[in-house]
C-alpha positions in Angstrom: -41.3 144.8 -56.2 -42.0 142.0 -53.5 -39.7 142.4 -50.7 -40.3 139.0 -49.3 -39.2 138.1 -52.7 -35.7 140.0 -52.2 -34.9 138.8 -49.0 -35.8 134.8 -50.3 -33.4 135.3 -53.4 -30.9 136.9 -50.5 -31.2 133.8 -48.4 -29.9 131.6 -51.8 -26.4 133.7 -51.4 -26.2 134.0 -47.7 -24.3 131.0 -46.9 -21.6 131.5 -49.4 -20.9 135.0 -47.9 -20.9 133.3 -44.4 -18.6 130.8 -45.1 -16.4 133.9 -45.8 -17.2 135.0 -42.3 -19.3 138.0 -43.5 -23.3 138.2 -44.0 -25.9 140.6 -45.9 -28.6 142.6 -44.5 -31.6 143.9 -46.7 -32.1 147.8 -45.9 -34.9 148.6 -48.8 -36.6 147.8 -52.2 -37.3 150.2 -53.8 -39.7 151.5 -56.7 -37.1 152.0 -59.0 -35.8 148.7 -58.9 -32.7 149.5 -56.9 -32.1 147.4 -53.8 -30.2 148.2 -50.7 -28.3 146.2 -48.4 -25.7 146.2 -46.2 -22.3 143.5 -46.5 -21.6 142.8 -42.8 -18.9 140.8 -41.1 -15.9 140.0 -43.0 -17.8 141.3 -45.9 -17.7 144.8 -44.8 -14.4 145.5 -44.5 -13.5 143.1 -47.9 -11.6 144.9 -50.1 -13.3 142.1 -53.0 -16.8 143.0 -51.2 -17.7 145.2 -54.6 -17.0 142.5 -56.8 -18.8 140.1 -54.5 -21.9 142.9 -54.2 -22.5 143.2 -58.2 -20.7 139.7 -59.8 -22.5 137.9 -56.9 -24.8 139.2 -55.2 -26.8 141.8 -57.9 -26.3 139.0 -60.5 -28.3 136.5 -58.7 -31.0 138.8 -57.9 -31.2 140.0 -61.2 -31.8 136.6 -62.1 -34.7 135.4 -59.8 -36.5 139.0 -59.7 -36.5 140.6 -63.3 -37.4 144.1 -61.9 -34.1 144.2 -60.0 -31.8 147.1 -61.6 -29.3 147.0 -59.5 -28.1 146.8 -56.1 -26.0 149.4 -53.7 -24.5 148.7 -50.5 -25.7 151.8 -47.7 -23.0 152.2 -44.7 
């Protein structure tokens, strides 16, 4: 899976999570289809910032990039 591709379809979600005062950071990609990144800001410490990591976030990724299984959040 095409990182660059990743961190494009993050940059499509980025400003809604900014406007919350938080941000996302890609960690990895990798081979199984799991991507990891980390919720920063406001986002971090959200107690919504599951909800927002795999109704959001892992939704829209799944959408652009097919081979996207799912995505975790790493400390």
């Amino acid at each position: 899976m095409d990182k660059a591709k990743v961190e494009e379809a993050l940059k499509q979600v980025r400003p809604a999570l900014q406007r919350d005062g938080g941000d996302i950071e890609l960690v990895s990609v990798e081979d199984n289809g799991v991507v990891k990144v980390r919720l920063k800001g406001a986002c971090g410490s959200c107690p919504m910032s599951t909800m927002t990591l795999k109704m959001g976030v892992e939704k829209h990724l799944k959408q652009q990039i097919p081979e996207v299984k799912e995505v975790v959040q790493v400390a």
